[in-house]
C-alpha positions in Angstrom: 12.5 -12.9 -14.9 13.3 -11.8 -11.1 9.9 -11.0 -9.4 10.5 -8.1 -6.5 9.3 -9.1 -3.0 5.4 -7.3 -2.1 6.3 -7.2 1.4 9.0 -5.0 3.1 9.4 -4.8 7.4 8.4 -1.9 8.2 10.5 0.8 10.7 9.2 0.7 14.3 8.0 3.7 14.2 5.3 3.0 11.7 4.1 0.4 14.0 0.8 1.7 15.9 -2.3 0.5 16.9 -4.7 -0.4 14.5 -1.6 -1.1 11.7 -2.2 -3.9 8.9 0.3 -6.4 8.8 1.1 -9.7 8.8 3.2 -11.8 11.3 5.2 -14.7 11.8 5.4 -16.6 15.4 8.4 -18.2 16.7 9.2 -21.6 14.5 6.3 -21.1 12.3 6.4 -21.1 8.5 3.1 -19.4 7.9 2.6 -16.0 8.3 -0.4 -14.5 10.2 -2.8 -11.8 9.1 -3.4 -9.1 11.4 -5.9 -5.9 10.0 -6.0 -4.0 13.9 -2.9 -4.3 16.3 -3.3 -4.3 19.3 -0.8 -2.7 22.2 0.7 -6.2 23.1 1.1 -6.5 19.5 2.7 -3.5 18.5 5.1 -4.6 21.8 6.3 -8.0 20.4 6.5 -6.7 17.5 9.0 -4.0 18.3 11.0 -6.6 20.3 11.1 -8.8 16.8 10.5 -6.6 13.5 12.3 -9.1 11.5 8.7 -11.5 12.2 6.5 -8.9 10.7 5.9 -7.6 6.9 3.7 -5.7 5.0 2.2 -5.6 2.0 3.3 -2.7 -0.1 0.3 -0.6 -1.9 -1.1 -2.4 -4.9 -4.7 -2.0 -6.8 -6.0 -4.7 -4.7 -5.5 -2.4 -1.8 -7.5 0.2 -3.2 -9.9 -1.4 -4.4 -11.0 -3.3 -1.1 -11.8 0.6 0.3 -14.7 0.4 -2.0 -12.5 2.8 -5.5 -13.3 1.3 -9.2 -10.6 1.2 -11.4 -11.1 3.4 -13.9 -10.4 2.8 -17.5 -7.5 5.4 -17.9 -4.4 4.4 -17.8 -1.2 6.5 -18.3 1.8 4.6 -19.1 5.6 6.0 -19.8 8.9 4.1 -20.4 9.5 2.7 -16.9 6.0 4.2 -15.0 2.4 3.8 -15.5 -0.3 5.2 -13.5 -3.5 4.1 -12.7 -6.8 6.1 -11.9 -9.3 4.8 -9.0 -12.9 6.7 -8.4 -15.0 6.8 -5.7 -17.9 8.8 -5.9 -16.1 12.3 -6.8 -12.6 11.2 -5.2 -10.0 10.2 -7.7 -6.7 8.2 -6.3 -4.1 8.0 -8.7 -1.0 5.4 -8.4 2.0 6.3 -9.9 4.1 3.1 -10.3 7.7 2.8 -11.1 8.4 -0.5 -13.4 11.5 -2.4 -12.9 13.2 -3.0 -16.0 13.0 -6.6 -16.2 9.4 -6.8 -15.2 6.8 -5.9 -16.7 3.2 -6.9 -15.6 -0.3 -6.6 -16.6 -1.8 -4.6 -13.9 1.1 -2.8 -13.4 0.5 -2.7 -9.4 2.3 -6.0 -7.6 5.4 -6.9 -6.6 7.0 -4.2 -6.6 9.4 -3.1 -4.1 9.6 1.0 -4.1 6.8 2.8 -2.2 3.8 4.0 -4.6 3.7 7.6 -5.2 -0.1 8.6 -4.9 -2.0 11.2 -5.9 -5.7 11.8 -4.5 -8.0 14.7 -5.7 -11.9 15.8 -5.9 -13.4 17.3 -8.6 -11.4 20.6 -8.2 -8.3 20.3 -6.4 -5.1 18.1 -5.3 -6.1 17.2 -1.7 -2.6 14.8 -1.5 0.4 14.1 -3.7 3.1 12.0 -1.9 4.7 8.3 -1.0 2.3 5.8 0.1 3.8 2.0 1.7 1.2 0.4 2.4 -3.1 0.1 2.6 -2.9 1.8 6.2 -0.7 4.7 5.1 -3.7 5.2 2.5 -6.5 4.6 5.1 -4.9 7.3 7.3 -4.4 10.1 4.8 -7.8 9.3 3.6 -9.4 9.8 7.2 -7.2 12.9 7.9 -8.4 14.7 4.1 -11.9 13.8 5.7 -12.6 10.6 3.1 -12.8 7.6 5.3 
């Protein structure tokens, strides 16, 4: 069984201030957590992406901005989605299961961006590709939620 990398490097231009990610310095093994970049950060890293990753969305994610898991599921051949609440806010993950894995919470490891889906009680308030736990953050702040 091949597991998928949960990191990717991200594209410069989702490198900002305030971005989650994790970094390596020069002729280190271990890679460095970093929840807030800083403008000297964001700088070094531009000069070497290939010593930063991310993690890509995953329950655990989610669940660390204070969203339950809730118990339905949905599940289809290669796809299964997942259902968070918090308060009246529902955040759905739609992920896409690789052929040869399949896993019980359905959420890590995988290596395509998460399709999301957030809504209140009475309407869709977001439906697109989340990356990572920042991506999520934002759109939460910007639908008025964070």
């Amino acid at each position: 069984m091949t597991l998928t990398s949960k990191y990717y490097t991200p594209e410069l231009s989702e490198l900002h201030v305030g971005f989650a990610c994790e970094y390596q310095e020069p002729d280190e093994v271990e890679w460095t957590q970093d929840t807030s970049l800083a403008v000297r950060d964001v700088a070094y890293l531009m000069a070497y992406p290939e010593r930063v990753r991310v993690k890509h969305l995953d329950q655990e994610d989610i669940e660390s901005l204070g969203f339950e898991k809730d118990l339905k599921e949905v599940a289809g051949m290669n796809w299964r989605m997942i259902s968070f609440q918090k308060g009246e806010l529902t955040v759905d993950l739609f992920v896409e299961l690789p052929k040869d894995l399949i896993r019980g919470d359905g959420t890590n490891g995988y290596v395509k961006p998460q399709t999301v889906r957030i809504e209140d009680s009475c309407r869709v308030l977001f439906n697109g590709i989340l990356k990572n736990k920042s991506e999520l953050k934002k759109i939460l702040k910007q639908i008025g939620y964070e």
